[in-house]
N, C-alpha and C positions, 0 to 999 in steps of 0.2 A: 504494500500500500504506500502511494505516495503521497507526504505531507506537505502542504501548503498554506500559507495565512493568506485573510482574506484580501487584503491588499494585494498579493503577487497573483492571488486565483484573478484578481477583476482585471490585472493587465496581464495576462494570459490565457484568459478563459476559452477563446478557440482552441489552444492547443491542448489543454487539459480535459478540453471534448472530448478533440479526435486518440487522447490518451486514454478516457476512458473508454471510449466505441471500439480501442483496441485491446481492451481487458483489465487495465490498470484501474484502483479504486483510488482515488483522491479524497485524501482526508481533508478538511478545511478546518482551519484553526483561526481564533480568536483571541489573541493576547496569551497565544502560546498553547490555550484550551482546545482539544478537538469538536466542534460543534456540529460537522454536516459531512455527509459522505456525497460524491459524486458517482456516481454508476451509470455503466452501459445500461439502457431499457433494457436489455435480454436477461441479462442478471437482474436487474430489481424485480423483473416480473416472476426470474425462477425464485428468487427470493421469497418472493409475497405469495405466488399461491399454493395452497396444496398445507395450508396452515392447519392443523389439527382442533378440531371442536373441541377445549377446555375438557365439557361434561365427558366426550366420548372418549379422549385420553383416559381421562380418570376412573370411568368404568373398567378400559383396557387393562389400567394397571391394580387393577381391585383384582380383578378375575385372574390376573397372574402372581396375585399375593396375598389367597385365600385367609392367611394368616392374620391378614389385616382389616379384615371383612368388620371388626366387631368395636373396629377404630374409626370406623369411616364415617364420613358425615356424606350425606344423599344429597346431590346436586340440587334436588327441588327445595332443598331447606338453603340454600344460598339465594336464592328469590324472595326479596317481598314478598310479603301476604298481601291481601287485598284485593 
């Protein structure tokens, strides 16, 4: 990953594009702080979908950890009533 403040990203930001369209992740930094990432669309898309539903992970890992069955709190009790 390549780091950059945001001053050098705003007078280089074409090249930092075509940097990350060719797989490079650009970090952006802020008085030294990493604040924002740059990414090719192809990566941020494989990034974001295919996100696992909270509840149905959690089921996943109850039914492979029978043990824990009698610890578990049941997803519908995380919901409001009402």
């Amino acid at each position: 990953m390549k780091r950059v403040s945001i001053a050098e990203a705003r007078n280089n930001f074409t090249g930092l594009v075509h940097a990350a369209e060719a797989g490079v992740a650009i970090e952006l930094t802020r008085h030294g702080k990493p604040i924002a990432v740059l990414l090719a669309l192809g990566e941020y898309e494989r990034l974001s979908e295919g996100r696992p539903d909270f509840r149905k992970a959690y089921r996943d890992f109850l039914r492979r950890n029978p043990d824990l069955r009698d610890h578990a709190v049941e997803p519908e009790e995380w919901l409001p009533r009402g």
